[in-house]
TINUZA-608878 format. One record per residue (C-alpha): residue number from 1; residue in one letter; x, y negated, z. Coordinates in steps of 0.5 Angstrom, whole numbers. Layout:
<vexba><i>NUM</i><aa>A</aa><east>X</east><north>Y</north><up>Z</up></vexba>
...
//
This chain:
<vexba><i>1</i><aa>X</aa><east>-15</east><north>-20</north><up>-28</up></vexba>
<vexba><i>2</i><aa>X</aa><east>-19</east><north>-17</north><up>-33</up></vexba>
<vexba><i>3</i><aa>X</aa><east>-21</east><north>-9</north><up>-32</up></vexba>
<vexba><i>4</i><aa>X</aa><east>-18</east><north>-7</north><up>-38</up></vexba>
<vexba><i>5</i><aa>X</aa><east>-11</east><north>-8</north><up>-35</up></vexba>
<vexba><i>6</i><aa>X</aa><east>-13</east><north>-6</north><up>-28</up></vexba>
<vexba><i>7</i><aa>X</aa><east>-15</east><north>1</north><up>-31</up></vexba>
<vexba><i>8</i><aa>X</aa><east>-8</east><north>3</north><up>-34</up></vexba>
<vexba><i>9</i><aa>X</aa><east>-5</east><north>1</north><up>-27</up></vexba>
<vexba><i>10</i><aa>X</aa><east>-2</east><north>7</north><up>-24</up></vexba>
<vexba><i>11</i><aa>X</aa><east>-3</east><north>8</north><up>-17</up></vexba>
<vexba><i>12</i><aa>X</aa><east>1</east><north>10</north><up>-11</up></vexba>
<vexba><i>13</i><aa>X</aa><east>-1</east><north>12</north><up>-5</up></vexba>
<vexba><i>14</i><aa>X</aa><east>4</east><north>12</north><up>1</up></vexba>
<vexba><i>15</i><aa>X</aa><east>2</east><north>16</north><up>7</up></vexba>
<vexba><i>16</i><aa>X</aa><east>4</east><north>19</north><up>14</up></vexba>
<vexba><i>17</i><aa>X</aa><east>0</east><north>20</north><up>20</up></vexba>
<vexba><i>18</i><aa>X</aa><east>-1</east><north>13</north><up>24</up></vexba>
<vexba><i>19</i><aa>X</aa><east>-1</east><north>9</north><up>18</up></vexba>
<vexba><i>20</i><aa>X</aa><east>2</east><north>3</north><up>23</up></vexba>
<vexba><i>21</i><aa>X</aa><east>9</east><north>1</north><up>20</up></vexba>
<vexba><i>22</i><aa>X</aa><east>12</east><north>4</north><up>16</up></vexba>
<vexba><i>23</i><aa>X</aa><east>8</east><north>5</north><up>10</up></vexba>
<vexba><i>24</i><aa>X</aa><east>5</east><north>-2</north><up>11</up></vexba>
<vexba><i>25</i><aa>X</aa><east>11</east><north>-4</north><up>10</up></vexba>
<vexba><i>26</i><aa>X</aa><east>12</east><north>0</north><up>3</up></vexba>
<vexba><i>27</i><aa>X</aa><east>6</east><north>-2</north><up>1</up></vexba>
<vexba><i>28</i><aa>X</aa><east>7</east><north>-9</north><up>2</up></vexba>
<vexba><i>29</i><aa>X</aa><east>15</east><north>-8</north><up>-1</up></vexba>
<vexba><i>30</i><aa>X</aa><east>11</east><north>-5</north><up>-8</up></vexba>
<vexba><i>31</i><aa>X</aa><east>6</east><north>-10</north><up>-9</up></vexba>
<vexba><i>32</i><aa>X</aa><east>11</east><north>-15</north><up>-8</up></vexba>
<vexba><i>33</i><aa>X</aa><east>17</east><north>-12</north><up>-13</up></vexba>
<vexba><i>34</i><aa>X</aa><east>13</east><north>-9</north><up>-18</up></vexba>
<vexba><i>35</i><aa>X</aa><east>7</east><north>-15</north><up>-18</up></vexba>
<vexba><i>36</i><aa>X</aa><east>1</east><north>-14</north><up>-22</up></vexba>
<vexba><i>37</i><aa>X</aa><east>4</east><north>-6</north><up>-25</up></vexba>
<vexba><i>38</i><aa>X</aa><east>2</east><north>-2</north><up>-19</up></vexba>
<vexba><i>39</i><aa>X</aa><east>-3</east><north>-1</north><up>-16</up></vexba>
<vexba><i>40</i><aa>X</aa><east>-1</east><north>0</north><up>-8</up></vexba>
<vexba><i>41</i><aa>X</aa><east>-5</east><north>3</north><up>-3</up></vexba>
<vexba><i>42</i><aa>X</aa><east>-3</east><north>5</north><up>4</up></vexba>
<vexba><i>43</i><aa>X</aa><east>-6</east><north>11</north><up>9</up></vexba>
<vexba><i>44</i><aa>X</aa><east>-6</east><north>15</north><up>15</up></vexba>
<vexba><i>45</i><aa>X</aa><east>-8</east><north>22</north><up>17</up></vexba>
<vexba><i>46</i><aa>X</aa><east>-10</east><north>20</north><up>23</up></vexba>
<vexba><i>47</i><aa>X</aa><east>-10</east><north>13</north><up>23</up></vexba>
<vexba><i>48</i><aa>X</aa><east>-7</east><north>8</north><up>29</up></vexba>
<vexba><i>49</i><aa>X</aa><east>-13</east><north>4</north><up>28</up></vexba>
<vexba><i>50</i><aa>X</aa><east>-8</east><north>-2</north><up>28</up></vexba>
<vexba><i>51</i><aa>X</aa><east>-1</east><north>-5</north><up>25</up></vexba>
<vexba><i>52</i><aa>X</aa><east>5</east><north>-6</north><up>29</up></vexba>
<vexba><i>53</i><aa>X</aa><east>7</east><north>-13</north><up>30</up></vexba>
<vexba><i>54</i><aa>X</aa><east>14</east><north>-13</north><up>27</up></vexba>
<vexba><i>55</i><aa>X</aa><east>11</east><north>-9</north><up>20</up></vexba>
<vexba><i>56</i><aa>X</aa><east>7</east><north>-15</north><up>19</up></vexba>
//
């Protein structure tokens, strides 16, 4: 993809404390619905350090 189109994506951050479900999976749902027109990213203010099995 070129550079000029990843530019004037928007980016969304979805963030909570553990960053091990919940926000993975709205991560996961944004890339999938909106494909190439955002830019989704995920974090946790204090990280869990690993995603639950039933987000994945």
């Amino acid at each position: 993809m070129s550079e000029t189109i990843l530019s004037h994506r928007r980016r969304v951050l979805f963030l909570c404390t553990g960053n091990s479900c919940r926000t993975q999976m709205a991560e996961g749902w944004l890339r999938h619905l909106a494909g190439d027109r955002f830019e989704s990213l995920s974090a946790g203010a204090n990280p869990a350090g690993y995603a639950h099995p039933l987000a994945v």
